[in-house]
C-alpha positions as CSV (number, residue, x, y, z in Angstrom):
1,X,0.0,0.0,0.0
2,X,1.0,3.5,-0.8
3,X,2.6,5.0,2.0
4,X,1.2,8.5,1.0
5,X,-2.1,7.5,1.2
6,X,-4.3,8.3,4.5
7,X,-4.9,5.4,6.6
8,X,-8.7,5.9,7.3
9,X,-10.4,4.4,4.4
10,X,-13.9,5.5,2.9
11,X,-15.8,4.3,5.4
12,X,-14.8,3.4,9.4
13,X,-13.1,-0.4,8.2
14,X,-12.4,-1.2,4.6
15,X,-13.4,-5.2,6.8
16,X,-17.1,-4.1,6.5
17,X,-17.6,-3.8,2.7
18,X,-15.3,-7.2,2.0
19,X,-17.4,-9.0,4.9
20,X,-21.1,-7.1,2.7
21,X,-19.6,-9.2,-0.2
22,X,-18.8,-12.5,0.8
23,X,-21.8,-12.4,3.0
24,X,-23.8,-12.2,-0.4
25,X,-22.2,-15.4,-1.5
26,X,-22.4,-13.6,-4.5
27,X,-20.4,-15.4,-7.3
28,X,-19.1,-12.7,-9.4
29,X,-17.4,-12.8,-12.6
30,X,-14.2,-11.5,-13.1
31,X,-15.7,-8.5,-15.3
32,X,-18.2,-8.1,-12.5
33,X,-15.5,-7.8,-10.0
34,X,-13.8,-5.3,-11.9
35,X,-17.0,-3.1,-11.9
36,X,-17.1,-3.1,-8.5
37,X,-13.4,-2.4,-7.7
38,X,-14.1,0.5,-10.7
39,X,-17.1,1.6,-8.3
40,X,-14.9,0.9,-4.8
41,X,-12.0,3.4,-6.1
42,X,-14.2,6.4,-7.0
43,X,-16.3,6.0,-4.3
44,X,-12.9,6.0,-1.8
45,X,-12.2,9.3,-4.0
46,X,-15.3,10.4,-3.5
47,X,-15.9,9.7,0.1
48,X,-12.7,11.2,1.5
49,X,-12.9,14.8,2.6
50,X,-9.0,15.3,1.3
51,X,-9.2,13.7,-2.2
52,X,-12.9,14.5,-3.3
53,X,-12.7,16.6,-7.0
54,X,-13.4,16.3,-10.1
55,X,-10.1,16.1,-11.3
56,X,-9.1,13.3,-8.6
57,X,-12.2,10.4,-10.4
58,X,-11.9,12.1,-13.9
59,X,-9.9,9.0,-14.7
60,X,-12.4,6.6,-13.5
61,X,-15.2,8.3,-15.8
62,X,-16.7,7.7,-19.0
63,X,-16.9,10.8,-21.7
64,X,-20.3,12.0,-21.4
65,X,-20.9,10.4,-18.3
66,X,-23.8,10.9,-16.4
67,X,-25.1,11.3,-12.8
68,X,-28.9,11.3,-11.6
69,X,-29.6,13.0,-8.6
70,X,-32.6,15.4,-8.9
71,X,-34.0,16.2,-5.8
72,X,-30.9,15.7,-3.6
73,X,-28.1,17.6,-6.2
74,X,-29.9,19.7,-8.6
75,X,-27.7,21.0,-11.5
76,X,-25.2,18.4,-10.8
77,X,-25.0,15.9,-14.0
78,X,-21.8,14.2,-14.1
79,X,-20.2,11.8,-11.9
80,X,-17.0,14.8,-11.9
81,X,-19.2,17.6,-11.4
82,X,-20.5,15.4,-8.2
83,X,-17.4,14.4,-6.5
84,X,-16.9,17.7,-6.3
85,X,-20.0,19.2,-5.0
86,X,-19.2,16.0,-2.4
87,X,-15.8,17.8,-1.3
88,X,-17.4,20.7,-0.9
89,X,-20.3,19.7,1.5
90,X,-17.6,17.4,2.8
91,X,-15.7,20.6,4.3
92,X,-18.7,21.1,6.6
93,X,-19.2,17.6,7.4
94,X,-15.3,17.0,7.6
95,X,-15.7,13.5,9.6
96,X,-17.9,12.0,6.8
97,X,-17.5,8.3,6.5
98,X,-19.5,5.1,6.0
99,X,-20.8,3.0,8.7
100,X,-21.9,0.2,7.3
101,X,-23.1,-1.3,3.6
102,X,-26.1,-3.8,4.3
103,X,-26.4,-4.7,0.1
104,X,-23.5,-4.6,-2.6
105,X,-24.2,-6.4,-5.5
106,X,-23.6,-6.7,-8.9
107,X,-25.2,-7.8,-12.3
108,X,-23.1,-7.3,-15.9
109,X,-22.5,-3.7,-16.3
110,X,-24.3,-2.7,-12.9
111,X,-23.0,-2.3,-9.1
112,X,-25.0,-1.7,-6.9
113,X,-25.1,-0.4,-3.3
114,X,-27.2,0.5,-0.2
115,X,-25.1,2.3,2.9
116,X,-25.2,4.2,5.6
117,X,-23.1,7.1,6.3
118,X,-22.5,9.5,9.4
119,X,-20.6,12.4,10.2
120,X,-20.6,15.9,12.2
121,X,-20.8,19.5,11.4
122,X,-17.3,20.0,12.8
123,X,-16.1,22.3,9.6
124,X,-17.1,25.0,7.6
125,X,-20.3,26.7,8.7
126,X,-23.2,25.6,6.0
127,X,-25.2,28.1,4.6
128,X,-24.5,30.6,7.7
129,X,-24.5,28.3,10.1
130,X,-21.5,27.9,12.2
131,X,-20.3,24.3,13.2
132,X,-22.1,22.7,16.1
133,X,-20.3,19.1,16.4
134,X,-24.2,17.7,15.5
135,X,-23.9,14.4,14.6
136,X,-25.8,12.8,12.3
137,X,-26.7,9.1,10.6
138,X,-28.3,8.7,7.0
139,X,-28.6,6.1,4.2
140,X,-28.2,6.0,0.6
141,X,-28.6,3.9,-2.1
142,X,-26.5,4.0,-5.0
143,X,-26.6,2.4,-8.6
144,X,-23.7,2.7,-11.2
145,X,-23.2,1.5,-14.5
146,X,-19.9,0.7,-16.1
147,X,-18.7,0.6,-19.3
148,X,-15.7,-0.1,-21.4
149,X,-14.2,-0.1,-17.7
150,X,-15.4,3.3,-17.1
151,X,-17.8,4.8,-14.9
152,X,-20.6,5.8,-17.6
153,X,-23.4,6.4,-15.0
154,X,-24.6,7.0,-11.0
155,X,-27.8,7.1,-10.5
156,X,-28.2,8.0,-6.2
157,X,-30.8,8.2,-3.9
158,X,-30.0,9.7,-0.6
159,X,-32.2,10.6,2.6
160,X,-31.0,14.2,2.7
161,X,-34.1,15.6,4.6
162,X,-33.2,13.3,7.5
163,X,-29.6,14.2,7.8
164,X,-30.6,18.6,7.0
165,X,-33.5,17.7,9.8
166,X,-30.5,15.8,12.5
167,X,-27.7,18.5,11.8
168,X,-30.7,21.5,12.0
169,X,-30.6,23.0,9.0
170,X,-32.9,24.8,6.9
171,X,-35.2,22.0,5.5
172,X,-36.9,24.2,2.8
173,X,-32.8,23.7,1.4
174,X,-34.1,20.0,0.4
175,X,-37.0,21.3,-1.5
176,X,-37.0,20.9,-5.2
177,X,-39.7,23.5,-5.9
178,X,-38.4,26.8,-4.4
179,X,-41.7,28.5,-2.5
C-alpha cells in the first residue's frame, strides 16, 4: 500500500464492505469484479474529505458520463461535477465516513449499493451556520453502471431531509420546488 495514502479508508473499516460481499455469496465474474473495484476506487475518492474533485475520479469516468440525482443535487449531472459538490459539503461535514453497507451487489454492467453514512458538522459553517459538532446518521442507495471499464453512470438516492432535519438545517434547502 502507498505510504502517502491516508490510513482511514472511505468508510470506518475497509473489513465491513469485504465482509457485505462475501456475505452475499455472491459469485461474481471476473468482469463483475472489476466493476465493483471501478465503483470501490471512485467512491474512496469520493468519500474522502482530502481527495474528493473532479479532477481526482476524472480518470475513473466515462466521456459524457452521467449522474442522476434530482432532488438531492440539482444541476449536478456528471459523476466529476459530483465528487466535487461531495468535497465541498464534505468541508462542513469534515468527519464523513461510512458506517456500514447492508447490500452490494452486482449484475453485468451494474454495481449496486445500499449504505449508511455519518458524520458531524465540525467544519465549515453551512449556509450561515457555524459548526455545532451535531452528529448525524443517513442512508443512501447508489446504482452505477460501467462501461468499457469506465464509470458511464450513477444514478443516487439519498435521505438528505433526514440528515438537513439531525444536523438543524434549513429544511426548505431540500426542496425541489423553491416557495
Amino acid at each position: 500500500e502507498n505510504s502517502t495514502r491516508p490510513k482511514r479508508h472511505w468508510f470506518k473499516t475497509e473489513r465491513n464492505l469485504n465482509e457485505t460481499m462475501e456475505a452475499s455469496n455472491a459469485n461474481f465474474t471476473s468482469e463483475e469484479q472489476k466493476n465493483i473495484d471501478l465503483v470501490k476506487e471512485y467512491m474512496t475518492i469520493a468519500y474522502d474529505p482530502k481527495r474528493s474533485s473532479a479532477k481526482a475520479v476524472a480518470h475513473l469516468c466515462a466521456p459524457s458520463n452521467k449522474f442522476v440525482a434530482p432532488t438531492t443535487f440539482p444541476g449536478i449531472n456528471t459523476l466529476e461535477e459530483y465528487a466535487e459538490r461531495h468535497g465541498e459539503m464534505m468541508k462542513e461535514v469534515n468527519d464523513l465516513h461510512f458506517v456500514s453497507f447492508e447490500v452490494l451487489f452486482a449484475k453485468e454492467d451494474r454495481v449496486c449499493l445500499r449504505y449508511t453514512a455519518e458524520g458531524s458538522h465540525s467544519g465549515l459553517p453551512h449556509n450561515g451556520i457555524p459548526a455545532t459538532g451535531i452528529k448525524a446518521q443517513w442512508t443512501a442507495s447508489a446504482i452505477f453502471r460501467v462501461d468499457n471499464g469506465k464509470l458511464a453512470e450513477f444514478i443516487k438516492d439519498w435521505n438528505k431531509l433526514s440528515m438537513w432535519e439531525q444536523f438543524g438545517w434549513n429544511i426548505e434547502e431540500c426542496l425541489t420546488t423553491k416557495k
